[in-house]
N, C-alpha and C positions, 0 to 999 in steps of 0.2 A: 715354198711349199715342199720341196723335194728334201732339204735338210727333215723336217716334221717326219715326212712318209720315210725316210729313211729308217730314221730314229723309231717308226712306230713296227717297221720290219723287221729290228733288229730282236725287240720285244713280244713281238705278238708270238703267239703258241696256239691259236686257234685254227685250224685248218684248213676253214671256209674264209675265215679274215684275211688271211694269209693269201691267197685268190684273189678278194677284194685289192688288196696292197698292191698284187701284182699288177694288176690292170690302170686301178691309178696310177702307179709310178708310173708306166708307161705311158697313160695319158697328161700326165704335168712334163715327164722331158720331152715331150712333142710340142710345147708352148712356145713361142718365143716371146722372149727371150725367157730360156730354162735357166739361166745362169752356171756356175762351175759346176755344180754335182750333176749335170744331164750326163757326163762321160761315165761316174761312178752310176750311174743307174744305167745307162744302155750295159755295163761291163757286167753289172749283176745281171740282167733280164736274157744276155748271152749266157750266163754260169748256167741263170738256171733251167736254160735247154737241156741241161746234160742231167737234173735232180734227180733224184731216185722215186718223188711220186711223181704220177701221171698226170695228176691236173695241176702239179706247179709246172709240168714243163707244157701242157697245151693251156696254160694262163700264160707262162711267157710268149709263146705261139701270136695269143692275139696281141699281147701288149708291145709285140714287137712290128706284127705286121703293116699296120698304115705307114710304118718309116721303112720295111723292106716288104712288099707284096707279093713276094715268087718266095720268101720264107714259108709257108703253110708248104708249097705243093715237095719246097725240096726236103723236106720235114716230114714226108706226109707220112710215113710209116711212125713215127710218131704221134702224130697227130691224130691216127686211125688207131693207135694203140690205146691212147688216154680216152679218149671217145668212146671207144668198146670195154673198157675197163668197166666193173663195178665200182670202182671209188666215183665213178662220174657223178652219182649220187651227193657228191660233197656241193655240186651248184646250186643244187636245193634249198641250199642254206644262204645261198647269197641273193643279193640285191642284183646281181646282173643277169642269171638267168636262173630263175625260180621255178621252172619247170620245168626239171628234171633231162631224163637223157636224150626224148625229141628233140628238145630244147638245145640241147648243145648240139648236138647232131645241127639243125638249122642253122643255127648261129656260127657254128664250124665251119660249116657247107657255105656261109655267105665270106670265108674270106678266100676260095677258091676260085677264080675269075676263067672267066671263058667256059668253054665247053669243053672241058678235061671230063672224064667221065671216073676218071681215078678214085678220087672222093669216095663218089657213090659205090664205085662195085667196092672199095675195102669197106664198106658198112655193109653190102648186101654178103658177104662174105659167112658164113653159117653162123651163129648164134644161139646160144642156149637159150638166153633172155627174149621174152615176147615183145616187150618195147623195144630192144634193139633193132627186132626182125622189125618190127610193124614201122620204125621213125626209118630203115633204111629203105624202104618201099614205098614211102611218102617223100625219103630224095630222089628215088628212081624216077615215080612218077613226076616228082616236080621238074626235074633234068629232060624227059622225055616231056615234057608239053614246051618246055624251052625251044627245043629243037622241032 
C-alpha cells in the first residue's frame, strides 16, 4: 500500500487530498509488516514538520504521533499555530474531520495526554474568530470537568 500512497503524493495538487495522504501514510507505515518504504515515509511525515502550510505540518503532527506521543506537546507551538490559523478551514473538505475548526481543535486536543493544560490556554489565547473563541472555551471547560 505505501509504494501506491507514495506515488499518489507525489501527484496530488489538491490541498485537502493532500491531508488525506498524509494521514494514511502514516496510518499504512504503523502496519506490520510496512515492508521497505515505512523508512521513506516516517522520513517524509518528519520533512513535512518543517512545510511552509499549516495543516501539512499539524497532518503530519497526527500522523506521526501514535508511533511518538510526546510529538504534539514538543511541537506544540506548532501545533497551536495551524489550529489557529485560517487555512484550518481546508479539514472541511476532508473525510477525517468535516467540521470544521471545533473539530480540529477536539481532535488536536485528544493527542495531548495527561493534564498539561498548555493545549488549551494556546487556544484560549485572543482570537479574532468567534469559532476559535467559542471551540477554545468548550476545551477549557472540557479540561476543567476532567479535573
Amino acid at each position: 500500500m505505501l509504494p501506491a500512497l507514495l506515488r499518489s503524493w507525489a501527484a496530488e495538487g489538491d490541498p485537502s487530498s493532500r491531508l488525506e495522504l498524509i494521514l494514511a501514510l502514516g496510518q499504512a507505515a504503523l502496519r506490520a509488516p510496512a515492508g521497505v518504504h515505512d523508512a521513506e515515509v516516517f522520513d517524509l511525515l518528519h520533512e513535512l514538520l518543517d512545510a511552509p502550510q499549516a495543516q501539512i505540518r499539524l497532518a503530519a503532527v497526527h500522523a506521526l504521533s501514535p508511533r511518538d506521543p510526546g510529538l504534539p506537546i514538543r511541537r506544540l507551538g506548532l501545533v497551536l499555530e495551524a489550529v489557529r490559523d485560517p487555512s484550518v478551514e481546508l479539514w472541511r473538505h476532508t473525510s477525517s474531520i468535516a467540521t470544521g475548526v471545533q473539530g480540529v481543535q477536539r481532535w488536536t486536543a485528544g493527542l495531548i495526554t495527561g493534564p498539561d493544560p498548555t493545549f488549551t490556554l494556546g487556544l484560549l489565547a485572543d482570537h479574532h474568530d468567534d469559532e476559535q473563541r467559542i471551540g477554545a472555551l468548550a476545551q477549557a471547560g472540557g479540561l476543567l470537568s476532567q479535573w
